[in-house]
C-alpha positions as CSV (number, residue, x, y, z in Angstrom):
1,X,2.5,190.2,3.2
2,X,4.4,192.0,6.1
3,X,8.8,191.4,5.6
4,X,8.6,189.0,8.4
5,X,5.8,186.7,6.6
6,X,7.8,187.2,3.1
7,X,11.5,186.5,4.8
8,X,9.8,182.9,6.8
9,X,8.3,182.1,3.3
10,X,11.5,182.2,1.4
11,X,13.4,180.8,4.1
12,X,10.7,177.6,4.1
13,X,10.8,177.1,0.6
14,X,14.4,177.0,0.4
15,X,14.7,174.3,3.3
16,X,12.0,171.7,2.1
17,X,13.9,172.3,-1.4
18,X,17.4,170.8,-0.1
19,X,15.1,168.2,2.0
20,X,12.8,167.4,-0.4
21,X,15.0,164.5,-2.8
22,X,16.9,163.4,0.1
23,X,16.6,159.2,0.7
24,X,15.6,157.7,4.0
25,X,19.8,156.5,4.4
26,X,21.0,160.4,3.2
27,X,18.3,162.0,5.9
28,X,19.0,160.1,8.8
29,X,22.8,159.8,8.1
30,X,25.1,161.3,10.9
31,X,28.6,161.7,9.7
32,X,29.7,162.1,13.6
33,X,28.3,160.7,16.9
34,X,28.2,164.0,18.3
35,X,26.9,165.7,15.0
36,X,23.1,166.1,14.1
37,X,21.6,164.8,11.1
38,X,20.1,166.1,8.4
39,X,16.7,164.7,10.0
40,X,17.7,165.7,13.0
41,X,18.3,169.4,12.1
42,X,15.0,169.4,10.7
43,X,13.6,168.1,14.1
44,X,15.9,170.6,16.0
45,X,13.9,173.1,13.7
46,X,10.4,171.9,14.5
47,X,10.8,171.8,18.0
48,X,12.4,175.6,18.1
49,X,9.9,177.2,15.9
50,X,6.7,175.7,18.2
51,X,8.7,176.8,20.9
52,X,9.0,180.3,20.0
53,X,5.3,180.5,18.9
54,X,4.8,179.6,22.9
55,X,6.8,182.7,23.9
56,X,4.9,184.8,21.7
57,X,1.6,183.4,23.0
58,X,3.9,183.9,26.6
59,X,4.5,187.6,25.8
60,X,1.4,188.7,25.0
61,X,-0.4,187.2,27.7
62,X,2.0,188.7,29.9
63,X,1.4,192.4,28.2
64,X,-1.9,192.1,29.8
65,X,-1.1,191.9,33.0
66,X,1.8,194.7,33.0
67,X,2.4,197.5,31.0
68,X,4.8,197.1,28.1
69,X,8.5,197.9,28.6
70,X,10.9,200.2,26.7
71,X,12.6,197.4,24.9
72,X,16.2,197.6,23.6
73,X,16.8,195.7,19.7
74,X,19.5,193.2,20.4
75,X,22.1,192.4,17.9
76,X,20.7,188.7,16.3
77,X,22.3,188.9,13.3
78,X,25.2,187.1,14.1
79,X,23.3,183.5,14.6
80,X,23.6,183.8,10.9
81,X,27.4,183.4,11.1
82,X,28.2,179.8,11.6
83,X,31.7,180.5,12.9
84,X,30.0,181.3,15.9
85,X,29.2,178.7,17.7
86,X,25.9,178.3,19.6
87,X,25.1,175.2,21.9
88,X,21.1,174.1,21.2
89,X,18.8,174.5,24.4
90,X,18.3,171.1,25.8
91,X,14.6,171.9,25.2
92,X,15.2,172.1,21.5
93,X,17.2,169.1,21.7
94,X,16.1,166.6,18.4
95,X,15.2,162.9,18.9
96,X,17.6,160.4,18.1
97,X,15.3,158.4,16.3
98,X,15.0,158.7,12.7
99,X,12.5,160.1,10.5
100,X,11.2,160.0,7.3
101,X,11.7,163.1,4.4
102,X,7.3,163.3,4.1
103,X,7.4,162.8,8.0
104,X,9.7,165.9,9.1
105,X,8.0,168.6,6.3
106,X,4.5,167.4,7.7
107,X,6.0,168.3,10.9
108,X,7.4,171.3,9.6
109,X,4.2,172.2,7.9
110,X,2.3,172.1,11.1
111,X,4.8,174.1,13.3
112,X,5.0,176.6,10.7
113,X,1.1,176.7,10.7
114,X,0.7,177.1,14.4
115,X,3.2,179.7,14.2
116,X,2.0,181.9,11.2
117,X,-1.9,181.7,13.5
118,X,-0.3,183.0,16.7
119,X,1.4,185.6,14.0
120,X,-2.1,186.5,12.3
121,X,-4.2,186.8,15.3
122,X,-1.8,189.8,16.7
123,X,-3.6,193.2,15.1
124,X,-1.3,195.4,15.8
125,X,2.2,193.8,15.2
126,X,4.1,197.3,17.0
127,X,3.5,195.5,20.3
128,X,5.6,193.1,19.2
129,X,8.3,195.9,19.9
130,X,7.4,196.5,23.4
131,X,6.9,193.5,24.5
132,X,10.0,190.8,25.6
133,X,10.3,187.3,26.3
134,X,13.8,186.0,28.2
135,X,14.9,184.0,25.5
136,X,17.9,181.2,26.3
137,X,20.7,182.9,24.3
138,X,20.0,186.5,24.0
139,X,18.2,186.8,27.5
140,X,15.4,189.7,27.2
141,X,14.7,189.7,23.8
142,X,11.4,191.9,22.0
143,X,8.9,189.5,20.1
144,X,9.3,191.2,17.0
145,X,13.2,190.1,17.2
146,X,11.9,186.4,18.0
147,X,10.1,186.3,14.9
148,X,12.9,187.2,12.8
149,X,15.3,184.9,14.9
150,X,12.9,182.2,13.5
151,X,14.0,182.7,10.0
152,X,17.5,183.8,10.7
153,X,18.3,180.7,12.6
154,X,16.6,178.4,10.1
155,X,18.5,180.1,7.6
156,X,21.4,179.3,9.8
157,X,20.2,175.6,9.7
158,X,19.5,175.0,6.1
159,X,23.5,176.4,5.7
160,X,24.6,173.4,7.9
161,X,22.2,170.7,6.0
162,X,23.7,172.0,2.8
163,X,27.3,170.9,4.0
164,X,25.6,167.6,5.2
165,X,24.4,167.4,1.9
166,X,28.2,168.0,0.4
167,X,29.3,165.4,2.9
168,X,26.9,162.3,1.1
């Protein structure tokens, strides 16, 4: 298991284990009209990680019809840093209605599934280097730094359910 596979592992298992006892009322609960749930974060979650399994599947598809660009590492780390304040894509926008605790890890089972067989089917994962996607946020952005962003933003995520949780 590459760092990548290890750091999306980890970063699962601690999500579905501050999800995992939550009731139906404590999931779907939004403290603020404007404020996501708990369910909803999830969601928000499930959407963006099928979403950057497509530009993966994009990026290579696109390798084939051009050769590969000298791609610069962008600085990601800071979606980490809650302080900073990031607006969701409209496309990853969550659904307003409500979901249930089984509903959302089945959900997030499956993303996480179709992501980790885009993942294995790449032999050589250097490409992944040389190879970007325009990504909403960080504009040009190499797939190798999309797949981290997948755990680093969850990880951002599972920081703002834990104050949701503190909130209950």
């Amino acid at each position: 298991m590459d760092k990548f596979e290890e750091n999306l592992t980890k970063t699962r298992e601690q999500l579905l284990n501050e999800i995992s006892s939550l009731s139906f009322a404590e999931f779907n609960r939004r403290f603020e009209m404007n404020k996501w749930s708990i369910a909803q974060v999830c969601h928000h979650l499930v959407v963006s990680e099928s979403l950057m399994a497509k530009a993966i599947v994009f990026g290579l598809d696109q390798k084939n019809q051009k050769n590969p660009t000298k791609t610069e590492h962008i600085p990601i780390h800071f979606v980490s840093d809650r302080s900073n304040k990031i607006q969701a894509p409209n496309i990853t926008e969550p659904s307003s209605e409500p979901f249930q605790v089984l509903q959302i890890v089945q959900q997030l089972n499956d993303s996480r599934n179709k992501f980790m067989d885009v993942f294995s089917k790449i032999d050589d994962k250097s490409i992944l280097k040389a190879i970007v996607v325009n990504h909403s946020v960080f504009g040009d952005l190499p797939l190798d730094q999309w797949v981290e962003l997948l755990y680093l933003h969850e990880q951002r995520h599972i920081e703002q359910i834990k104050d949701l949780k503190a909130l209950c």
